[in-house]
C-alpha positions as a Markdown table, in Angstrom:
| # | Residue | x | y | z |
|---|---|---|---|---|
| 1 | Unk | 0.0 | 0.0 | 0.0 |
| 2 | Unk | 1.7 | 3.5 | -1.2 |
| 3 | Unk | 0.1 | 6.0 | 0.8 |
| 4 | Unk | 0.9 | 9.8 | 0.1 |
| 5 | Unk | 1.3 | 12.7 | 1.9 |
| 6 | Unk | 1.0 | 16.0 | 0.5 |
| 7 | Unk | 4.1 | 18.1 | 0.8 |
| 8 | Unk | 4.3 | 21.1 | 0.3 |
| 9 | Unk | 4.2 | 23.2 | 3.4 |
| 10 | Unk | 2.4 | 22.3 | 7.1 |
| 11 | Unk | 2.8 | 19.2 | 9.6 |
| 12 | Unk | 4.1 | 16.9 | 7.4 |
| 13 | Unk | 6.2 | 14.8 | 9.3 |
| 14 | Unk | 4.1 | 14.7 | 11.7 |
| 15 | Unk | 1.3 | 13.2 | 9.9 |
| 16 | Unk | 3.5 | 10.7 | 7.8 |
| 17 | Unk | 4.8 | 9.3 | 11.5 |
| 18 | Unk | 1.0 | 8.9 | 12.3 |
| 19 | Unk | 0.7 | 7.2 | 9.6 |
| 20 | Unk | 3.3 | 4.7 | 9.9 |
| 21 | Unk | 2.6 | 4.5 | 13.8 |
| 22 | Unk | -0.7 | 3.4 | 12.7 |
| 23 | Unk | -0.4 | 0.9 | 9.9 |
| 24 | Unk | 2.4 | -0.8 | 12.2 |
| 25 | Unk | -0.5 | -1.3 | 14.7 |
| 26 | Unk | -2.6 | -2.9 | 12.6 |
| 27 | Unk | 0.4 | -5.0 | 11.1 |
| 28 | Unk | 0.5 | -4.0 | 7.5 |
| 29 | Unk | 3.5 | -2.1 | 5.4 |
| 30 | Unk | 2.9 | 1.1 | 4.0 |
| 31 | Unk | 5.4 | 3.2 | 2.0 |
| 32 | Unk | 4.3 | 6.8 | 3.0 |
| 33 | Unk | 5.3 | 9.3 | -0.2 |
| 34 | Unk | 5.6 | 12.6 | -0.3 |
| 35 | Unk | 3.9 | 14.7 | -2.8 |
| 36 | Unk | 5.1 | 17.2 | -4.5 |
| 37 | Unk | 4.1 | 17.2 | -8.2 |
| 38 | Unk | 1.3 | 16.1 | -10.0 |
| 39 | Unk | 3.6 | 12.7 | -10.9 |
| 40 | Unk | 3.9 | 11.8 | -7.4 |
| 41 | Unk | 0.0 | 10.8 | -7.6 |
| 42 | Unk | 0.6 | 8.1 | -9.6 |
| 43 | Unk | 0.2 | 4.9 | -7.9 |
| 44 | Unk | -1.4 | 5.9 | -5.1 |
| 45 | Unk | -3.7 | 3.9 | -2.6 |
| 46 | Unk | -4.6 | 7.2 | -0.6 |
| 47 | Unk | -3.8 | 10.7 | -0.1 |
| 48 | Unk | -3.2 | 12.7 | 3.1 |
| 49 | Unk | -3.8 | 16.8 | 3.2 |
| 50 | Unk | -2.4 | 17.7 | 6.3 |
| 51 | Unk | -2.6 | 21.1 | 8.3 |
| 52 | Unk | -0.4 | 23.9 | 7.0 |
| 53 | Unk | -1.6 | 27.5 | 5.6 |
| 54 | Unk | -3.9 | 26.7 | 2.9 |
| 55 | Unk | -3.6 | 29.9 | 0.9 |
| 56 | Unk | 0.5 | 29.2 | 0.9 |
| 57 | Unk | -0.4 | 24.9 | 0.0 |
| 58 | Unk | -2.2 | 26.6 | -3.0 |
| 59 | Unk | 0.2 | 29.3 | -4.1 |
| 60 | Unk | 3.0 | 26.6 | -3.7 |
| 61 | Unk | 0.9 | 23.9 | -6.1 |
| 62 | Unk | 0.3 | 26.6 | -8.9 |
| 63 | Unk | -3.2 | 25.4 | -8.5 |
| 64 | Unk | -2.0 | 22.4 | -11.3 |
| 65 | Unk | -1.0 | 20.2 | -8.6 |
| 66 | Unk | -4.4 | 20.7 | -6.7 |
| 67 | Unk | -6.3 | 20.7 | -9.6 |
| 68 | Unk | -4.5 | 16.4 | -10.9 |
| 69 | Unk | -5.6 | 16.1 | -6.9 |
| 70 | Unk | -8.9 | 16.5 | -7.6 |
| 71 | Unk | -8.9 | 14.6 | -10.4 |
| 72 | Unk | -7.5 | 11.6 | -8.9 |
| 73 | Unk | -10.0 | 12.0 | -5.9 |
| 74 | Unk | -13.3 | 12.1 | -8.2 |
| 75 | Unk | -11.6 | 9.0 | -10.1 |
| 76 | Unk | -11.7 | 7.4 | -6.8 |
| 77 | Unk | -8.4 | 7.9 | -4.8 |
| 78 | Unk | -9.3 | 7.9 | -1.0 |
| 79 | Unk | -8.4 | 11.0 | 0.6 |
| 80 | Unk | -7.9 | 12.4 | 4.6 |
| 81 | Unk | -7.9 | 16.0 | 5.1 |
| 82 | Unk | -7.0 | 17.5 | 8.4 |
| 83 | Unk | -7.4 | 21.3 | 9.3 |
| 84 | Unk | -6.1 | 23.2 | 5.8 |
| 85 | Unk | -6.6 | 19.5 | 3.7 |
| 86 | Unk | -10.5 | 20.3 | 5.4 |
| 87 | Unk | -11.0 | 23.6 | 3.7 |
| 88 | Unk | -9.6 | 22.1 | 0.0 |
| 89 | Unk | -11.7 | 19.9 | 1.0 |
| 90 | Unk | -15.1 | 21.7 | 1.4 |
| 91 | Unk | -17.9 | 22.5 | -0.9 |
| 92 | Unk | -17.8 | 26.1 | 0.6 |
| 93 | Unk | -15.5 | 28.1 | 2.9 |
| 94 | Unk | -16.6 | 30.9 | 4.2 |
| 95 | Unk | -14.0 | 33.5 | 5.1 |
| 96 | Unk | -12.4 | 36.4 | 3.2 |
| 97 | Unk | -9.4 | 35.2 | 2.5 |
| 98 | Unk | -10.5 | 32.4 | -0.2 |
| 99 | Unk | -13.1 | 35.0 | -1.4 |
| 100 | Unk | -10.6 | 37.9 | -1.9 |
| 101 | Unk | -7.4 | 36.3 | -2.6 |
| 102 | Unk | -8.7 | 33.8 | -5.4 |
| 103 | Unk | -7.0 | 31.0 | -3.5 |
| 104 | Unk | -9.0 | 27.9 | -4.5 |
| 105 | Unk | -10.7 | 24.7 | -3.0 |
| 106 | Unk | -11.0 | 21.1 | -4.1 |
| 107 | Unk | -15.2 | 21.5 | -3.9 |
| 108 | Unk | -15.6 | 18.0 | -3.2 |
| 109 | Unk | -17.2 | 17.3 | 0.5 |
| 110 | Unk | -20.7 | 18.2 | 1.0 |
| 111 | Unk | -19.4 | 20.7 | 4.1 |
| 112 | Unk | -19.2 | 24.1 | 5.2 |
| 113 | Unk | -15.9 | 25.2 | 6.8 |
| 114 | Unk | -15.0 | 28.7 | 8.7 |
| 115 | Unk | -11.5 | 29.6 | 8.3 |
| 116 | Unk | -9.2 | 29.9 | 11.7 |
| 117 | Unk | -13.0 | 29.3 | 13.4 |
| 118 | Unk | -11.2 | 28.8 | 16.9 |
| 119 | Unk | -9.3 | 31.8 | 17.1 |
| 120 | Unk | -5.7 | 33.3 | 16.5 |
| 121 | Unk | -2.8 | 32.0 | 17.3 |
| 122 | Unk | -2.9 | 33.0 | 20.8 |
| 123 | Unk | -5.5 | 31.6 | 21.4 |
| 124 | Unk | -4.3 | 28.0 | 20.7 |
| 125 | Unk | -5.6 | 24.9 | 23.2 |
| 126 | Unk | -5.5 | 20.9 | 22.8 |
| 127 | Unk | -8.1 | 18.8 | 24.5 |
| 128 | Unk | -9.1 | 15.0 | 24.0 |
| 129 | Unk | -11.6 | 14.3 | 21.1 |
| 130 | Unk | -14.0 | 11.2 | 20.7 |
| 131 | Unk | -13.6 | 10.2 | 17.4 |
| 132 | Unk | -16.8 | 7.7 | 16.0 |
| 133 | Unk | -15.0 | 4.4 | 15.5 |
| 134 | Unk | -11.6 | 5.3 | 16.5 |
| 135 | Unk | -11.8 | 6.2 | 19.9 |
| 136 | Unk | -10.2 | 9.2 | 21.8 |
| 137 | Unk | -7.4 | 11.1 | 20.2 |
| 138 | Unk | -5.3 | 14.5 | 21.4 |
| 139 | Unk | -6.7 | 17.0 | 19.3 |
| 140 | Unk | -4.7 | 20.3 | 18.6 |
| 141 | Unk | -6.2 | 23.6 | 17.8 |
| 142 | Unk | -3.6 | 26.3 | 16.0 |
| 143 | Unk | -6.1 | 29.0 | 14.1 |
| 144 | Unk | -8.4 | 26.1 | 13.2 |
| 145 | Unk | -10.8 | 25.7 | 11.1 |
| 146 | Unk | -14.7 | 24.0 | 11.7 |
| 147 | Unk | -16.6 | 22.4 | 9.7 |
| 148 | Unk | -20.5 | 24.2 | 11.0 |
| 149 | Unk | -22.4 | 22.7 | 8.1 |
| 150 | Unk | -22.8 | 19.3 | 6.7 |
| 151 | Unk | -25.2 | 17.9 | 4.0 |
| 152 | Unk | -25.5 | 15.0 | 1.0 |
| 153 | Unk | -23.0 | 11.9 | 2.0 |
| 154 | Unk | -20.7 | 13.7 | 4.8 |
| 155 | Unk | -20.7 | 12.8 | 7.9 |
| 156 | Unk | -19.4 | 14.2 | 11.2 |
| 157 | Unk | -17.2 | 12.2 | 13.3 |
| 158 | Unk | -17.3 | 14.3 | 16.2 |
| 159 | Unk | -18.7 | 17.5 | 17.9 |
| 160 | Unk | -17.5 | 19.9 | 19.1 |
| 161 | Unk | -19.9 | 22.8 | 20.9 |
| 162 | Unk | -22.0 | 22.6 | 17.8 |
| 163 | Unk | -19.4 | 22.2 | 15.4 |
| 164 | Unk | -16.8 | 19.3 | 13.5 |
| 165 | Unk | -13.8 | 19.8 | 14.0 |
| 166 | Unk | -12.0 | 19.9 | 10.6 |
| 167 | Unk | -10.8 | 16.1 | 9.9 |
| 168 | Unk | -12.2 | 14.9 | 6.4 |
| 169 | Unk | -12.2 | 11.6 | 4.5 |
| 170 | Unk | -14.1 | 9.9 | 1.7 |
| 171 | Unk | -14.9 | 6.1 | 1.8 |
| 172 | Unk | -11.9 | 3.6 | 1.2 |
């Protein structure tokens, strides 16, 4: 199983440790890639769009890298989005900065997400999250995003004061 990671700016190591951590628990070998271009798609079993500064992901993809992404996601690649990989993510994102700057979105999960939802930087917390079939997890707020609006096939996997926090996937 070639799992990739996308890798172009945000908590990229930290997500491709997760998910080696996590396939050695179940007892199966994955080869986590990092990607980069639009070739490093090829071959993929899955795709990871970890947390970073989604209007920097975009300008550093030229858009052309996003855009074979999304391709290879309505062709059926499975996909996991955390925090920015959320917003690509989304059907709609409400906040100025996607409006006004032109950066753009994959348009693909039938969600609404707010943009740095929890606050500025300063204003950072963790706390433990139950996740629906997976149990608690350490959940880590830096200018995150929610998810306050969810419709069609999506479906939340936890709540959080009357919103999802921003973790994403489509089905296997």
């Amino acid at each position: 199983m070639r799992i990739g990671v996308l890798a172009l700016q945000g908590d990229i190591e930290e997500h491709e440790q997760a998910i080696r951590d996590s396939s050695r628990s179940l007892g199966f070998e994955v080869d986590v890639v990092r990607v980069k271009r639009s070739d490093d798609l090829k071959g993929l079993s899955g795709i990871l769009i970890p947390g970073g500064e989604s209007t920097t992901i975009w300008k550093l993809s030229q858009g052309e890298l996003m855009l074979a992404l999304r391709d290879e996601i309505l062709n059926g690649l499975p996909v996991m989005g955390t925090c920015a990989g959320a917003i690509f993510m989304a059907k709609e994102v409400k906040d100025r900065v996607v409006g006004e700057t032109g950066q753009g979105i994959l348009g693909l999960m039938d969600m609404t997400v707010i943009r740095n939802y929890y606050g500025r930087q300063r204003e950072s917390f963790e706390m433990d999250l139950n996740l629906e079939g997976i149990g608690s997890v350490r959940a880590i707020f830096i200018r995150a995003p929610a998810i306050v609006r969810i419709w069609g096939k999506a479906n939340a996997l936890s709540e959080l004061n009357g919103t999802y926090p921003a973790l994403t996937s489509s089905p296997p």
